[in-house]
N, C-alpha and C positions, 0 to 999 in steps of 0.2 A: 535504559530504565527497566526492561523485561527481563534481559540476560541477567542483570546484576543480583535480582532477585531469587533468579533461580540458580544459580551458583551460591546462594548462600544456604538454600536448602538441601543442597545434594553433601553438602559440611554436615547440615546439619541433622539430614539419615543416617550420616555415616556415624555420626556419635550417638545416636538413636534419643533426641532431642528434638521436639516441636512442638510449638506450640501454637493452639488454634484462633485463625483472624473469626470476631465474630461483631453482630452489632446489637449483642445484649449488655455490651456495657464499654466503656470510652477506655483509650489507649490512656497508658500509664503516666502521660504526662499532656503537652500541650504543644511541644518541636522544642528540641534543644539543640538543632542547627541552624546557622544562618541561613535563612531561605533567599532567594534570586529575587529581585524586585522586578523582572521582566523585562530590563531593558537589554540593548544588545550586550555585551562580555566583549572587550577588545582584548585583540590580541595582537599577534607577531607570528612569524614562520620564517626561519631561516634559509638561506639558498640551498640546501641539501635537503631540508625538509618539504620544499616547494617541489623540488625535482620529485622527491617520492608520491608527493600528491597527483601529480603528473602521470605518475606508472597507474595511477587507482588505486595507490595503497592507502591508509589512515593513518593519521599524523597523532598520537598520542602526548599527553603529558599526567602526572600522578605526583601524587602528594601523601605524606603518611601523619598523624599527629595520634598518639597511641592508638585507642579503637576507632576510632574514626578515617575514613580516608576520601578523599577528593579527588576525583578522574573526567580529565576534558578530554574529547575526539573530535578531531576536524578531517572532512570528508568531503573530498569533491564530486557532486552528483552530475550523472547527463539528463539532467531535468531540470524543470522550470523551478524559480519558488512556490510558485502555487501547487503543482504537482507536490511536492516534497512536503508544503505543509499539509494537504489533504490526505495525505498517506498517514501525517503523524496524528491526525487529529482523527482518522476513523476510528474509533476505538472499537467499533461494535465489530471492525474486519481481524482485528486483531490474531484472532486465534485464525484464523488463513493466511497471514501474513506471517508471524512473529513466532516462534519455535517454540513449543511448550505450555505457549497459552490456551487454555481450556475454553474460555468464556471470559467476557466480559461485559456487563450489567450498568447500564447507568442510574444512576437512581435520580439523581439530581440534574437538571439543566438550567441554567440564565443567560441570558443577552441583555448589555446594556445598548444605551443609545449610543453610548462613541464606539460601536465595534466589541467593545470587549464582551469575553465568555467566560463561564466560570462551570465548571464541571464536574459531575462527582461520578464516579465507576468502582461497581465490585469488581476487582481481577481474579479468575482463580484460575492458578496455574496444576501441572501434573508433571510432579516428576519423578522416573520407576515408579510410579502406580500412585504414589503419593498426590492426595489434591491439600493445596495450600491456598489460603486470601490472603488481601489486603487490600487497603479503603484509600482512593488517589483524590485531593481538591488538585482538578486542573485549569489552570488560567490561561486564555488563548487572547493576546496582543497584538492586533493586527496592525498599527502602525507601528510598531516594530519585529514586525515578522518573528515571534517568541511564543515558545508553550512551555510556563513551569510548572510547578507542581511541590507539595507539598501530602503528604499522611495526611488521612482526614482523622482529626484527632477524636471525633464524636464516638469512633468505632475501635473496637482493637484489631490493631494491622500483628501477623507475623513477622512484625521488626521493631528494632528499637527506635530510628526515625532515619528517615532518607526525604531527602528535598533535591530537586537537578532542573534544569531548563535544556529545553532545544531554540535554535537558531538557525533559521535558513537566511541569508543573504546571496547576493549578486555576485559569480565567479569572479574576482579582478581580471582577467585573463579573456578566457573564453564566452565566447555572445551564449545565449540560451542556456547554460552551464549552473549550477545552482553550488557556493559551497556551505554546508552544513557544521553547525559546531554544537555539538551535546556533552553538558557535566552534569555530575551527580555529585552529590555527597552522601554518605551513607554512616550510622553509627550502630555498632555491632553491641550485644548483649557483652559483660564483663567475659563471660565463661567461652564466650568463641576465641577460638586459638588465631593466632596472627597470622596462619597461614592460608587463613581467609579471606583475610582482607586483603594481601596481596596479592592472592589471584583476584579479587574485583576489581582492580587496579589495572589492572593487567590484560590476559584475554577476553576475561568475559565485558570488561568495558571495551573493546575493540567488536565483540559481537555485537553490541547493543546498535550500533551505526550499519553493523550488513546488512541487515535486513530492506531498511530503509535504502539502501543503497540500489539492491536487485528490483521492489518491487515500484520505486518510484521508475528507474529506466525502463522496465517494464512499460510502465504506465503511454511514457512519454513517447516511446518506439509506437506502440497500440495507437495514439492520438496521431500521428507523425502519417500512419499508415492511411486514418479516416481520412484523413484531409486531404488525401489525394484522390478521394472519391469525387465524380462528376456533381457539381452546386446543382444541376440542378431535378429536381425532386419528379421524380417519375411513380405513377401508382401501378405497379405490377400486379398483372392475376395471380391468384394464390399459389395455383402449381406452378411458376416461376421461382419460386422461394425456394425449392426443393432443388434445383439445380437444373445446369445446362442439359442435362441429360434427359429429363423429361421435355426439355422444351423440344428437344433434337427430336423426340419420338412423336411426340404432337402432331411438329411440323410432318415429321416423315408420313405418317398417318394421313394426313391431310389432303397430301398432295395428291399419295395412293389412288385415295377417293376421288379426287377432283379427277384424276388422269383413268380412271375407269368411265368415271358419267360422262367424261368427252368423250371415250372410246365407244359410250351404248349412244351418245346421240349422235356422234359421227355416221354409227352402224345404220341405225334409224333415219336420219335424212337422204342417205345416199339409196337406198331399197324405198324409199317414198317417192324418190322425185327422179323422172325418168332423163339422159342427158337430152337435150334441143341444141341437134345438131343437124344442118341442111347438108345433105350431100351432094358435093360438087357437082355432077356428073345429070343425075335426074331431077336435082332440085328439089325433090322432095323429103319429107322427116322418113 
């Protein structure tokens, strides 16, 4: 979703061509591609293509039909579904997540009663120095594990229209394993040359899944680590937080002290109190 967009701006420096997303006035049409209705996308993966999912690599497939082009990736993550869709639905982490995103703004929020969400975000990316927007309606499906998206047509986006969905599902394979499958489709202005669209097709739709890739095992490794922390809940003094090492000095401290005041009342009892001892001999003290 990120990469693709920014690969068509770095086309589009280089012909020193752009133009600016703004929400003084509505994009030049209303979507003139089919958008995703949200439900899961079936597919297929061959025996050779299963083997490479296995290595952690991304299973691609791409489509051309003149300016316009269609690019699915399927990805097999070491994380849960839930981990995987809260990564794609943070949008506010974006720009620490996602390579070249600036910021991102939401303007808009809802939640219905059955789960569903619908979303609206300024994105502004930067690239070589360049800041560029555009205006995303995102839809989050949670009985079907799906986030699409559509241009919010209310605003003008720096594109002609792009619509995609994500999909996280159950690895067939592996317990805990999540695989992932992201398309886009994208429609490029008349005057972009074709050899744009075929790299969005390409690499840069292959980058649009790494991301998500790193920062979800991330995620899942960090959770993996808590949970082997001791259940049950201790209130520690504050300079305990600071580490073993002042505890070490504390204690050391302490002891010091304690092992001095036994030494002055050792010294003190023994020069107070005379020994009562009878001797053998005269029977007297």
């Amino acid at each position: 979703m990120i990469s693709i967009f920014i690969y068509i701006f770095i086309s589009l420096i280089c012909l020193n061509i752009v133009y600016g997303a703004t929400k003084s006035k509505k994009h030049g049409h209303d979507g003139v591609l089919e958008i995703y209705d949200g439900k899961p996308i079936p597919y297929t993966v061959s025996d050779e293509q299963a083997k490479k999912l296995d290595k952690g690599d991304p299973v691609t497939f791409n489509e051309r039909i003149g300016k316009s082009g269609r690019g699915v990736v399927i990805q097999d993550v070491n994380a849960s579904q839930l981990i995987c869709m809260d990564k794609i639905r943070d949008l506010a982490s974006y720009h620490k997540m996602v390579p070249k995103v600036k910021k991102v703004t939401i303007y808009d929020s809802v939640k219905f009663v059955n789960g569903t969400s619908k979303t609206g975000a300024e994105f502004q990316v930067g690239v070589f120095g360049l800041k560029f927007g555009y205006y995303l309606l995102l839809t989050h499906e949670p009985k079907y594990q799906t986030l699409t998206w559509t241009l919010d047509y209310k605003y003008n986006s720096d594109f002609d229209d792009n619509v995609g969905h994500w999909q996280v599902m159950p690895h067939p394979k592996k317990s805990g394993w999540t695989r992932v499958l992201y398309s886009t489709k994208v429609k490029l202005f008349n005057w972009i040359p074709e050899f744009v669209v075929n790299f969005l097709t390409g690499k840069a739709l292959i980058e649009s899944t790494t991301w998500l890739k790193k920062e979800a095992e991330l995620e899942a490794l960090k959770q993996s680590l808590e949970n082997k922390k001791p259940a049950v809940a201790v209130t520690l003094p504050k300079w305990f937080s600071n580490g073993g090492a002042i505890l070490h000095e504390k204690w050391t401290k302490a002891k010091e002290a304690a092992d001095k005041e036994f030494e002055i009342c050792k010294s003190k009892f023994s020069t107070a109190i005379k020994p009562n001892i009878r001797s053998p001999k005269t029977g007297k003290f």
